[in-house]
N, CA and C of each residue as an Amber inpcrd file, in Angstrom:
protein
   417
-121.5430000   0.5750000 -80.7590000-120.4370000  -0.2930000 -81.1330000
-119.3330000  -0.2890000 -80.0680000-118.8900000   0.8240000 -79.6950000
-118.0060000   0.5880000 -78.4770000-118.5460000   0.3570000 -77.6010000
-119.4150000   0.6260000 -76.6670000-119.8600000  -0.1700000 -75.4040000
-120.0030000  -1.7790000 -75.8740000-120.5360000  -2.4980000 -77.2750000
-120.0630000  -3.5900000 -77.2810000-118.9240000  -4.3810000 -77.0710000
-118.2530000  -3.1130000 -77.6760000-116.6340000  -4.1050000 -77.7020000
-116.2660000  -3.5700000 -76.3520000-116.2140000  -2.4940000 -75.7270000
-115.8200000  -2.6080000 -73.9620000-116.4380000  -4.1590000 -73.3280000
-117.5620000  -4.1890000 -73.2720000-118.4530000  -5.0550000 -73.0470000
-117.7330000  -6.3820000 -73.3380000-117.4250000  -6.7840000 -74.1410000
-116.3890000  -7.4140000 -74.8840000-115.2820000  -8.0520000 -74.6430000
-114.5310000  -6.9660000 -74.0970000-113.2550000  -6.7930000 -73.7980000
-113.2080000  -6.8760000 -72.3210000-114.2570000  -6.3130000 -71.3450000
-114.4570000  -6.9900000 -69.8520000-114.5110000  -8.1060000 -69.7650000
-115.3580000  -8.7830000 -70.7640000-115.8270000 -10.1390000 -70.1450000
-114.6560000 -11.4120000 -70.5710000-114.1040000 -10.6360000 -71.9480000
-112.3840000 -11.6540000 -72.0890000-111.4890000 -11.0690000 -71.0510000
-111.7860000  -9.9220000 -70.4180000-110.5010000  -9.9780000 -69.3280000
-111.2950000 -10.8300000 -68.0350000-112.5820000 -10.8820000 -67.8600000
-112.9400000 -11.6550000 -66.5620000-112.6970000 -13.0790000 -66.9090000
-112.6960000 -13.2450000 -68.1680000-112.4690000 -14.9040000 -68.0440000
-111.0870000 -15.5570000 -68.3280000-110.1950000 -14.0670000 -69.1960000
-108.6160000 -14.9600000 -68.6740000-108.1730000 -14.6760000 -66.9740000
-108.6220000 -13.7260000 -66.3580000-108.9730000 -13.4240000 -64.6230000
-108.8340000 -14.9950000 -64.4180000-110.0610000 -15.6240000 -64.5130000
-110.3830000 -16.5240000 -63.6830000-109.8040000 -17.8610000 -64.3610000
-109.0550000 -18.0960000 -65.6180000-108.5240000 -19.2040000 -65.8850000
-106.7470000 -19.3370000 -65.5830000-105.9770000 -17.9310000 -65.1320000
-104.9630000 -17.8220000 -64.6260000-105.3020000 -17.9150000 -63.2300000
-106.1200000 -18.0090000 -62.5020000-106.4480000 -18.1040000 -60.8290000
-106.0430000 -19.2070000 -60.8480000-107.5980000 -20.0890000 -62.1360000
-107.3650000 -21.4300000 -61.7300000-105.9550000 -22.5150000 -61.5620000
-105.4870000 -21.7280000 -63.1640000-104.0810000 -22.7210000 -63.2020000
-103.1600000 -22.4090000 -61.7400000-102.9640000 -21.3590000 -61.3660000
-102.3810000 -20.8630000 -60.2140000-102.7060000 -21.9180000 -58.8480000
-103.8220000 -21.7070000 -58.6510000-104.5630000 -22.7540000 -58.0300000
-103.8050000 -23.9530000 -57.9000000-103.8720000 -24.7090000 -59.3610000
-103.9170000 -26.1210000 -59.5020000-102.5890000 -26.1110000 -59.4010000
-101.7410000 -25.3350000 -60.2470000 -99.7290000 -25.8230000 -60.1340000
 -99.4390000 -25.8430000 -58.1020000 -99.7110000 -24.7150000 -57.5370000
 -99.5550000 -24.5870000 -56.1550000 -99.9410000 -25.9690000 -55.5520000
-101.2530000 -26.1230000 -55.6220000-101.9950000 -27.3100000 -55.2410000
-101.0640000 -28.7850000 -54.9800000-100.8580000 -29.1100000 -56.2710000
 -99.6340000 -30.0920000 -56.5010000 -98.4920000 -29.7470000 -56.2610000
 -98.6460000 -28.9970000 -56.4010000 -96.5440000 -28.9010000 -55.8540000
 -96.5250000 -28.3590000 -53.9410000 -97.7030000 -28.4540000 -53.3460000
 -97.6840000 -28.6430000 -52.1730000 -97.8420000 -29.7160000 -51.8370000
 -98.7600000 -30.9520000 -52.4620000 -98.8020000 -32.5020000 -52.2280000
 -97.8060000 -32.9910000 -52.4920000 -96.7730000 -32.7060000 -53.7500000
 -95.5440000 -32.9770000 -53.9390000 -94.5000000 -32.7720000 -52.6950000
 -94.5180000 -31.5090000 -52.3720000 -93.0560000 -31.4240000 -51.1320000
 -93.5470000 -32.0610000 -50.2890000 -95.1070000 -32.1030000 -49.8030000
 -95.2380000 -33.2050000 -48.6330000 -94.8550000 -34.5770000 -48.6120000
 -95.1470000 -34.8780000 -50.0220000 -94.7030000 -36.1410000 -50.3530000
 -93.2880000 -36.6830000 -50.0540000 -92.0170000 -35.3670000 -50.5220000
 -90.6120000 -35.8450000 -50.5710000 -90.3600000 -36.0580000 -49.3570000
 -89.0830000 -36.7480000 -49.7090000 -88.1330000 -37.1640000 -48.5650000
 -86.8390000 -36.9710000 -48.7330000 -85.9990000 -36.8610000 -47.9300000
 -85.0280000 -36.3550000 -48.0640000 -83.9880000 -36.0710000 -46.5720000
 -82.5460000 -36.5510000 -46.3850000 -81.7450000 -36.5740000 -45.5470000
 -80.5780000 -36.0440000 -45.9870000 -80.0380000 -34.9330000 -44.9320000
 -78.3850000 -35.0520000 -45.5130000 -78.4510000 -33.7090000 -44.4890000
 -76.7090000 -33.0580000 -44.9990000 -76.1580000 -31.9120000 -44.2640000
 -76.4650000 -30.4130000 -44.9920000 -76.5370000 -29.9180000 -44.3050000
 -76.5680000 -28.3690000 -45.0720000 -75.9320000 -28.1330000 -45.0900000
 -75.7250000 -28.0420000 -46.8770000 -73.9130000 -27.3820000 -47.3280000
 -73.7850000 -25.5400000 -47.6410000 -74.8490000 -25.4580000 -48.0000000
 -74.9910000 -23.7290000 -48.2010000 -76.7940000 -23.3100000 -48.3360000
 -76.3980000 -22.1360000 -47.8270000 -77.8270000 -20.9020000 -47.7320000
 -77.7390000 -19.9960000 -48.8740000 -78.8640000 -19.3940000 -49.4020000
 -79.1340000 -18.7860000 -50.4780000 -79.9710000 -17.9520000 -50.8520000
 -80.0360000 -16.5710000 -51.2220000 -81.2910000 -16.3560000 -52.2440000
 -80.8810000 -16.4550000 -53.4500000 -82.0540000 -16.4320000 -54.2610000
 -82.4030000 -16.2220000 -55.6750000 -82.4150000 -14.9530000 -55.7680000
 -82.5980000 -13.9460000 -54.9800000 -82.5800000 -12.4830000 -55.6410000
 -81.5790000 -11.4490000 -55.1630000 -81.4730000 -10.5370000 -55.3320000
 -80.3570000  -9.5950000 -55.2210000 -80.3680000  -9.0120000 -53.6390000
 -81.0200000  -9.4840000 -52.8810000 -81.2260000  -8.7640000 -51.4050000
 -80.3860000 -10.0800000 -50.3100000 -80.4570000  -9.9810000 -49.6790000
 -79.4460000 -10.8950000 -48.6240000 -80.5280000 -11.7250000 -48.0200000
 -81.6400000 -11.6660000 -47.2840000 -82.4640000 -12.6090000 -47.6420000
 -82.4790000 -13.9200000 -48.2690000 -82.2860000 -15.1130000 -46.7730000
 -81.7180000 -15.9120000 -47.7710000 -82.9770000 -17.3070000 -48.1350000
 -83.1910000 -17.4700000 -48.6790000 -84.4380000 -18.3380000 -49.1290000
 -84.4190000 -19.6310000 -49.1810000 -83.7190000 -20.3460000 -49.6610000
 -83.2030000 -21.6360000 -50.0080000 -81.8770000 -22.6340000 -49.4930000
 -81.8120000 -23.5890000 -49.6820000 -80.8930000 -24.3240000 -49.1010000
 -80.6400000 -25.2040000 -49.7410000 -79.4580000 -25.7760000 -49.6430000
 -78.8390000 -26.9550000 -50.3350000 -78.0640000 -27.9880000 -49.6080000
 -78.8050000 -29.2800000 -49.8490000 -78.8490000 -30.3190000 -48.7470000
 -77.7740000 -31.4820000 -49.8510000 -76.5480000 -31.9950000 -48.7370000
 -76.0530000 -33.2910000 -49.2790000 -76.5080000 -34.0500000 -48.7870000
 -76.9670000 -35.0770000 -49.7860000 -77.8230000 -36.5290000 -49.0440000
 -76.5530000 -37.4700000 -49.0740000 -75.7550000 -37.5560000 -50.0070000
 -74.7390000 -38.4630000 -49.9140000 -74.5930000 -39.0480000 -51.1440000
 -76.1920000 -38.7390000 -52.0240000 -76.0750000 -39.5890000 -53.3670000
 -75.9030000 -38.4010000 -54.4700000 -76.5750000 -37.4200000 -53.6680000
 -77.0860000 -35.9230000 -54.5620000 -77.1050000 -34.6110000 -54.0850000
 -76.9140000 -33.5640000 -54.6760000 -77.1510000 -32.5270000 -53.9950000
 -78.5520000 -32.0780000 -54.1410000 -79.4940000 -31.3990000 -53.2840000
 -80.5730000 -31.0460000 -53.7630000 -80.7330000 -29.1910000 -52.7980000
 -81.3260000 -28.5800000 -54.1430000 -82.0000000 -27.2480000 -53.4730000
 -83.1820000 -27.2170000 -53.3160000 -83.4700000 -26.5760000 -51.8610000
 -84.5890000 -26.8930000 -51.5040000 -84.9410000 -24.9400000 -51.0130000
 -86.5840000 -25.0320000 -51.5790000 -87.1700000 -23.9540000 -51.1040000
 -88.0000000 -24.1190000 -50.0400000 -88.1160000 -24.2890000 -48.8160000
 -89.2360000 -24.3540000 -48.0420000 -90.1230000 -23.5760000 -47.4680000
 -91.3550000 -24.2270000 -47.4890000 -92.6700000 -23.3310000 -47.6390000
 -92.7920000 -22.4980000 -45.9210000 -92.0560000 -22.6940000 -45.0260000
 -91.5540000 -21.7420000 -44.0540000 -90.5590000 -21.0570000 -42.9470000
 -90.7400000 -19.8760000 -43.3900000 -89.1960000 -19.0650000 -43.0790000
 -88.8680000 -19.5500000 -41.7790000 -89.6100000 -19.9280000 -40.7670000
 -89.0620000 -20.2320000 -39.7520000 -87.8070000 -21.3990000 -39.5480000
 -87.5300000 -22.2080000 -40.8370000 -86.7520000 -23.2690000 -41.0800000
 -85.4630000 -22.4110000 -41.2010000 -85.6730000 -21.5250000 -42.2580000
 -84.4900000 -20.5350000 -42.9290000 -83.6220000 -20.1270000 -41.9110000
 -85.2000000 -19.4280000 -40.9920000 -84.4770000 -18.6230000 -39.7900000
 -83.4360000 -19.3340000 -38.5240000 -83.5670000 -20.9270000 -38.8600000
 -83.1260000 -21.5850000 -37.7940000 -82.1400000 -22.5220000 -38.3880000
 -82.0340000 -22.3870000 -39.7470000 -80.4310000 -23.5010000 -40.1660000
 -79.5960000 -22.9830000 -40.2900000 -78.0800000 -24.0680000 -39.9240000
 -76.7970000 -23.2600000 -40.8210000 -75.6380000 -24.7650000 -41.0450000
 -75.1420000 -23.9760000 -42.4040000 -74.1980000 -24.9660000 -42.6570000
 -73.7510000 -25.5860000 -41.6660000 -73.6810000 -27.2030000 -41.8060000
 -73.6300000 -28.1170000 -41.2190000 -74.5890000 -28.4600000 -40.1900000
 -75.3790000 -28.0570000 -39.9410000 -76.4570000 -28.6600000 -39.6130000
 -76.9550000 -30.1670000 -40.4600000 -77.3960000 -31.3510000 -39.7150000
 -78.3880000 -31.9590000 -40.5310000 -79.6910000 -32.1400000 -40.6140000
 -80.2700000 -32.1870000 -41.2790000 -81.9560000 -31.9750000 -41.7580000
 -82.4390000 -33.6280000 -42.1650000 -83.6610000 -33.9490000 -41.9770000
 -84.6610000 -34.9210000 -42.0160000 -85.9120000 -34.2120000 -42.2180000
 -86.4390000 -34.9040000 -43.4670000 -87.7930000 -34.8210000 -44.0750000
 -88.4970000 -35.9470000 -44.3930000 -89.3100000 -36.4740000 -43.8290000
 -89.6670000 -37.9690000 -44.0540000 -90.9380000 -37.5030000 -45.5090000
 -91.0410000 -38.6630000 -45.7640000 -92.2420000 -39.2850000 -46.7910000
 -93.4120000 -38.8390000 -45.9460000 -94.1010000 -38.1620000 -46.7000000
 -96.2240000 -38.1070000 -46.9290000 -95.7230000 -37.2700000 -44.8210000
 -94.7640000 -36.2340000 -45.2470000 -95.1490000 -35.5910000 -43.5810000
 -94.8180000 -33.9390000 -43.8790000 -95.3260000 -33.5660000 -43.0030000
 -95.0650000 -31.8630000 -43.5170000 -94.0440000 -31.0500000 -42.1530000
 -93.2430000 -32.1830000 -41.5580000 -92.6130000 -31.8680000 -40.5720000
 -91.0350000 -31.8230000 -41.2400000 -90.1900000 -30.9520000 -40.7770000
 -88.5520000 -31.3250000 -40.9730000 -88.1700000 -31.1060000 -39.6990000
 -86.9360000 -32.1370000 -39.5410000 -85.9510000 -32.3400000 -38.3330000
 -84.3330000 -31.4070000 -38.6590000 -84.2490000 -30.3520000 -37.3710000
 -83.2390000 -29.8980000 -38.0340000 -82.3390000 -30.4170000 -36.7660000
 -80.8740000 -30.8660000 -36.8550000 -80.4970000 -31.4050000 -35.8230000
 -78.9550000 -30.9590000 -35.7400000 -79.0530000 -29.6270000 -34.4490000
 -77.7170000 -28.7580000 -34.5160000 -76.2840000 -30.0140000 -33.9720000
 -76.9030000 -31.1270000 -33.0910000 -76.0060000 -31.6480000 -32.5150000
 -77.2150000 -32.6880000 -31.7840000 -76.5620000 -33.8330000 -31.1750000
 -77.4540000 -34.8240000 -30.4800000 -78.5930000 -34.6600000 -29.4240000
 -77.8900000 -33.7650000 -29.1950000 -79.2370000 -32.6130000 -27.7870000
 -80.1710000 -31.8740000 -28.2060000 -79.3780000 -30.7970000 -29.3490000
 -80.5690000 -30.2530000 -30.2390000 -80.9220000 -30.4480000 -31.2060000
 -82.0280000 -30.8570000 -31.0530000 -83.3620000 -31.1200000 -32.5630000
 -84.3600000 -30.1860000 -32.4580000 -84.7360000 -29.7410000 -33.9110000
 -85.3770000 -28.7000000 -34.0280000 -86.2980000 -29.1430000 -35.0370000
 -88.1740000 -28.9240000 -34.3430000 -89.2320000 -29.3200000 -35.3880000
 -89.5870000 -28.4070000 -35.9830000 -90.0140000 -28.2020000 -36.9640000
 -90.7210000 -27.0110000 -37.9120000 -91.9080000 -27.9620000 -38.6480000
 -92.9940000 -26.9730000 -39.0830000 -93.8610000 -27.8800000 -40.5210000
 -92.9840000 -27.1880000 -41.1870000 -93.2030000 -27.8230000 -42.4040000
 -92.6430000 -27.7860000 -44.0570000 -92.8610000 -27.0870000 -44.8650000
 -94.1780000 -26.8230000 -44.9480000 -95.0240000 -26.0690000 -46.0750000
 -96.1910000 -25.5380000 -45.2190000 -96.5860000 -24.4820000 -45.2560000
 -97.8100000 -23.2640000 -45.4750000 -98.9760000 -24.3580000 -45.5790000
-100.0070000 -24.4180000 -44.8540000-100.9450000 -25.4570000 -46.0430000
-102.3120000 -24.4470000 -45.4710000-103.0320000 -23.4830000 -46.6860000
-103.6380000 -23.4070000 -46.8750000-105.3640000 -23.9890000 -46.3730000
-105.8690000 -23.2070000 -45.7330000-106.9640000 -24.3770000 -45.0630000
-108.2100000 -24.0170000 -46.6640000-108.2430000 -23.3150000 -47.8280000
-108.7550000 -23.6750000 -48.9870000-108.5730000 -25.1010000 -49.6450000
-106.8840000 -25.6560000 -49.2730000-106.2970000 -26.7700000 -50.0300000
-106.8440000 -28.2710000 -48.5320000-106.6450000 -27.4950000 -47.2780000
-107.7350000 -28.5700000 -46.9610000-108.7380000 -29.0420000 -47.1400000
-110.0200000 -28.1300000 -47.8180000-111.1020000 -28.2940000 -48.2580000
-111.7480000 -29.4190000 -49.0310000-110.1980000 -29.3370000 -50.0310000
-110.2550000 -29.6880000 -51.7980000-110.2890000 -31.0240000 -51.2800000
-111.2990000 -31.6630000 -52.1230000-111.6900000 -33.3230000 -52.3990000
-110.1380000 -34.0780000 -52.4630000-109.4360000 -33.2200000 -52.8870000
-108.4930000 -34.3540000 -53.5860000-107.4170000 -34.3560000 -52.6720000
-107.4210000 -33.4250000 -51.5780000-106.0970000 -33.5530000 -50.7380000
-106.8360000 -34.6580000 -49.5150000-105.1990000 -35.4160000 -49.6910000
-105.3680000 -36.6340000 -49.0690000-106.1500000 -36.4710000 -47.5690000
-107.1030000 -37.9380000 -47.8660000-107.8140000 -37.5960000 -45.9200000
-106.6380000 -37.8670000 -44.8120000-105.7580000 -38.5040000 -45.0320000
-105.3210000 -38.9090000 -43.7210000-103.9680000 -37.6710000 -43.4950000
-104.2430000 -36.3390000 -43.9460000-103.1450000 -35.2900000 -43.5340000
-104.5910000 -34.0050000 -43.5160000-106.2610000 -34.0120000 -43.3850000
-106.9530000 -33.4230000 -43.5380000-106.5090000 -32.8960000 -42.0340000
-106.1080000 -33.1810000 -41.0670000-106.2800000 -32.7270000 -39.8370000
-105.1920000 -32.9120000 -38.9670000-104.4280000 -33.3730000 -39.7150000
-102.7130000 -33.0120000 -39.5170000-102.2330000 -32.2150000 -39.5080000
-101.5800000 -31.9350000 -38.7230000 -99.9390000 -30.4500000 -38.9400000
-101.0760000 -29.1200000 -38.7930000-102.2420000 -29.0400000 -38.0340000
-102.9170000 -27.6660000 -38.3350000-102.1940000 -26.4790000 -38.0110000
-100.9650000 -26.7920000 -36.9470000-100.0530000 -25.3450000 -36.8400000
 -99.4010000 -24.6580000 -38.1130000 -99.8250000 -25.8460000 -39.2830000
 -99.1720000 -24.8960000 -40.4590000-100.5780000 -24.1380000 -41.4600000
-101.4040000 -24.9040000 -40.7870000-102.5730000 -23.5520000 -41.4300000
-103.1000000 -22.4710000 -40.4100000-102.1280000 -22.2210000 -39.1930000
-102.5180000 -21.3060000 -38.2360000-102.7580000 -19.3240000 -38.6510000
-102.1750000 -19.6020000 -39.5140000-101.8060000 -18.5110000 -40.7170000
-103.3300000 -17.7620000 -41.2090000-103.6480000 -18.6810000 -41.6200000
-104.9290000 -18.8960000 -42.8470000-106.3190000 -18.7420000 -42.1480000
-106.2540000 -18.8490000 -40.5360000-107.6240000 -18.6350000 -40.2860000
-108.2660000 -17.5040000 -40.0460000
């Protein structure tokens, strides 16, 4: 009776295992096609973390209509803005423009991209072989 229910009890922990991967998977998935997707212009009004260490993670951009906080998928952006700076993120690109002054512009990719999420059927073909310095990571 107990080696059944161990037995049991492995195989419900291997299969909530693998249905929290999946969802994990799938929310990441989309919400990386998502930030590629946005767009977005304005000044950097302030730097930030979310957690108690100085480390600062996030940013908050005036577009002129809205304020928006933005997390981006790499530190090298973090490491290179500061208030008043302005930033450019175009539509369906995984590049941002950070622009200290008219001379200096500064390129970064956007997001991390996973060369698993290149794989996937569903991520768009015409960014399959785009921006590969941001899956330089992953190989």
């Amino acid at each position: 009776m107990r080696k059944t229910l161990a037995l049991l009890v492995f195989i419900l922990f291997i299969g909530c295992k693998g249905f929290i991967e999946k969802k994990t998977y799938e929310s990441s998935f989309k919400r990386l096609i998502n930030n590629i997707e946005t767009e977005y212009t304005g000044i950097i009004i302030e730097t930030y973390s979310t957690r108690n260490d100085n480390l600062h993670t996030h940013y908050r951009v005036l577009t002129g209509i809205d304020t928006l906080s933005i997390c981006p998928g790499n530190s090298e952006i973090m490491n290179n803005i500061e208030v008043g700076d302005s930033i450019l993120k175009k539509t369906n690109d995984n590049m941002v423009y950070i622009y200290k002054n008219r001379e200096d512009i500064r390129k970064f990719y956007y997001m991390k991209i996973p060369m698993e999420y290149r794989k996937d059927s569903r991520f768009p073909e015409e960014w399959k072989d785009k921006w590969m310095e941001s899956s330089d990571w992953d190989r």
